[in-house]
N, C-alpha and C positions, 0 to 999 in steps of 0.2 A: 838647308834652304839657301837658294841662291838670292845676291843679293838684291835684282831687279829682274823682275818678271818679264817675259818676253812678248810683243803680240806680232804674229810675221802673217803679212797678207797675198794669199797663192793665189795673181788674177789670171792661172792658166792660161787658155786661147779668147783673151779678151781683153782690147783695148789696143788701139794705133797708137804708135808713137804722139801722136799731136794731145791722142783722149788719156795719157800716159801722162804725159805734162802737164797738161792742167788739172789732172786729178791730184798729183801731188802735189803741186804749187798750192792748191785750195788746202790740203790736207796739213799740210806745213803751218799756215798761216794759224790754224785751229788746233792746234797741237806744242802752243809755244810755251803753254806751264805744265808741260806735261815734262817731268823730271824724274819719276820713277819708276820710269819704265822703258826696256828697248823696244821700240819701235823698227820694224823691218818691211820694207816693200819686196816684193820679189815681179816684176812684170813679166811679159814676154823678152826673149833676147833681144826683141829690135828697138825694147824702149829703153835700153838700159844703158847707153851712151847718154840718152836726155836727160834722163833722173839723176843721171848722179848730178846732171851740171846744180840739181839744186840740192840735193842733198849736200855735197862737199864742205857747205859751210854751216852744219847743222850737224846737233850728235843722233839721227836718224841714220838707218843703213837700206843698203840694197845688195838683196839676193839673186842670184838665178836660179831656174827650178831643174835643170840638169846639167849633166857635164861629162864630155866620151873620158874615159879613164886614159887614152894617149896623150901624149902632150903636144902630137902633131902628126898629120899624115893623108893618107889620102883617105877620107872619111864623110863623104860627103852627108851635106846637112849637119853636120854634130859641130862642138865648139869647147874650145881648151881651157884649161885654167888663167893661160896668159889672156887668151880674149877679156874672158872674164875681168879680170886682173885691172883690163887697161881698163878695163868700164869704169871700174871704183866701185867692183862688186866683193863683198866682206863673206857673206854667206853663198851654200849650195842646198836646195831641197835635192836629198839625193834615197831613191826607190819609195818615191810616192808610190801608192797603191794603185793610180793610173799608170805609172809604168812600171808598176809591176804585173799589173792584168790585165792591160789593155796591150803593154808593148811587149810584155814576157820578158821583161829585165830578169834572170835569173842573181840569186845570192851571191856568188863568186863573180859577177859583172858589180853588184852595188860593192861590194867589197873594195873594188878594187879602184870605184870612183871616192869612197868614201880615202882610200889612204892617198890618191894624187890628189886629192881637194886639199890633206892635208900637209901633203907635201909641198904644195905650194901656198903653204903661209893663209889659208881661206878655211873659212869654221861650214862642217857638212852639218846639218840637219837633218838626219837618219830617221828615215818613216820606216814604222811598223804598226802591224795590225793586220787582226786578224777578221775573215770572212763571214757573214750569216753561219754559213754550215758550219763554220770550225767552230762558232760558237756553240752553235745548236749541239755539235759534238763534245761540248766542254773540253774544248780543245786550244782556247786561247791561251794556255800560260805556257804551253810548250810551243805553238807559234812565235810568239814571244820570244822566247829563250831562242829558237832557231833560227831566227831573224838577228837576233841581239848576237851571237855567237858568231853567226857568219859575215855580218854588216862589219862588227868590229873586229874581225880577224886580223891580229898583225901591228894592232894600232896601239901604241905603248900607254904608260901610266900620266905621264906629260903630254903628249897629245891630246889627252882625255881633256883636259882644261878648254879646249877648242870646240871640243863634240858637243852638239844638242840634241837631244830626240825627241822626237814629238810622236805621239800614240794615236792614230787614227784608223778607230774599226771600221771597216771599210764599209759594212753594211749602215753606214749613220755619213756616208761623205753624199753631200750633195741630194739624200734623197728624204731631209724634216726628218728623218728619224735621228734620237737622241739618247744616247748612253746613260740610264741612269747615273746617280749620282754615289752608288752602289758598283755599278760597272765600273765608272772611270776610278775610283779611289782603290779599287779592288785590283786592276789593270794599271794603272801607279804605280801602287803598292808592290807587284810581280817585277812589273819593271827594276822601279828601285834594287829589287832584292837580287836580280839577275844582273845589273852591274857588282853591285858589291861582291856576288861569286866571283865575275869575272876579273876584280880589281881588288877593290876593298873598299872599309866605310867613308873615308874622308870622298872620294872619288865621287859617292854615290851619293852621299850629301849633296853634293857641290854641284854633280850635271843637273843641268836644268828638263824640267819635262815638259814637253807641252801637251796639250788637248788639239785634238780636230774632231771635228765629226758635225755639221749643221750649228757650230755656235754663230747666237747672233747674239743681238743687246737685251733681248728678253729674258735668256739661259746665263750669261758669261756670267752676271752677281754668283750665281749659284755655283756654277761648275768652277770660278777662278775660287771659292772658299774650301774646293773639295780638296782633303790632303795630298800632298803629293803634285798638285797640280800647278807648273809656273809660270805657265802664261799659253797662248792660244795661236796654232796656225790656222788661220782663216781663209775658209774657200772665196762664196759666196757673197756674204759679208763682206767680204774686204772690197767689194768692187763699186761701193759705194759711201758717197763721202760720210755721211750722217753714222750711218752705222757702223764703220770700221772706227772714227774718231769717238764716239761714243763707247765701244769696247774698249778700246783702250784709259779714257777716263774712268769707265767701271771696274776695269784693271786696277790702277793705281788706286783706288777709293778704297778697293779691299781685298788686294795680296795679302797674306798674312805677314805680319810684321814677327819678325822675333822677339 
């Protein structure tokens, strides 16, 4: 079990720099005895010179939600680690299931953002999960594994200290549908077990897992008590103040303690 739970907020294609800043300035102010738990924004790239100006003196972070695997070149529209960097951005959401099947990020492309995110000193956030049909096929745990296999190809035992993942079935992102509480501890559970193949137990103790899939303030009590479960990337939810600050107090109320 990790020792603070995580809640990271994906506001995808939503919010200008200006609606950027005062979201966080407000979120900040309401989040000032919040102590046990990380806290991550992740905006669009164009907010993410503003945000850090307030974050920087606060133990709150900021993510971006992708990143080209170059560290430079002619690549128009994409952006490096260094950019990142200079943001005062800490984390990467890297092969969201919108860019995996919306933009057809293939495995051997997340791969290969997942080890220059790591190379340059910044912690990935490796999404996985699997589709309606894979499920209907009972086919999520070998999804899973084939995601988990290819995502962290290459990435050492010390690296691993850096890596997050977060588990979101895509058929539950964005559309009120919700993973029992059966599914996600079951899909934990696979996970957990498919690091530990690939490393060992201390490793697979230690990474943190997150949930996604439609959590708001009504669900997270339940789904932050499911095993396995250490905190929440948030779509939806996070794009507002009441209810992103609200999950996270729910959070900290009841992570399981060791």
């Amino acid at each position: 079990m990790i020792n603070k739970p995580i809640v990271a907020g994906n506001w995808k294609m939503f919010k200008t720099p200006q609606e950027g800043f005062s979201f966080v300035e407000e979120c900040v102010n309401l989040l000032l005895k919040i102590k046990e738990v990380n806290v991550i924004f992740s905006p669009p790239f164009t907010a993410l010179f503003h945000i850090e100006s307030i974050l920087k003196h606060t133990p709150l972070a900021l993510a971006a939600q992708n990143v080209h695997y170059a560290d430079k070149g002619a690549f128009t529209g994409e952006i490096s680690t260094d950019m990142l960097s200079a943001c005062g951005v800490e984390y990467v959401i890297i092969g969201h299931s919108e860019r995996r099947h919306v933009f057809n990020e293939p495995n051997d492309w997340i791969n290969k953002k997942v080890l220059t995110v790591l190379r340059a000193g910044l912690k990935p956030i490796l999404c996985i999960g699997e589709t309606l049909e894979q499920r209907k096929s009972n086919e999520t745990q070998q999804v899973l594994k084939e995601q988990l296999v290819a995502g962290l190809a290459g990435v050492s035992e010390n690296e691993m200290a850096n890596v997050v993942i977060a588990y979101e079935p895509v058929w539950a992102i964005g559309t009120g549908e919700i993973a029992s509480v059966a599914q996600v501890t079951e899909a934990h559970g696979d996970t957990r077990n498919i690091v530990e193949d690939l490393y060992n137990h201390n490793i697979a103790r230690n990474i943190a897992i997150l949930y996604g899939g439609s959590v708001k303030p009504e669900n997270s009590e339940e789904l932050i008590k499911c095993p396995g479960v250490d905190g929440f990337l948030i779509g939806g939810a996070a794009l507002k103040v009441d209810s992103f600050t609200n999950i996270i107090k729910i959070v900290q109320d009841n992570y399981p303690k060791e």
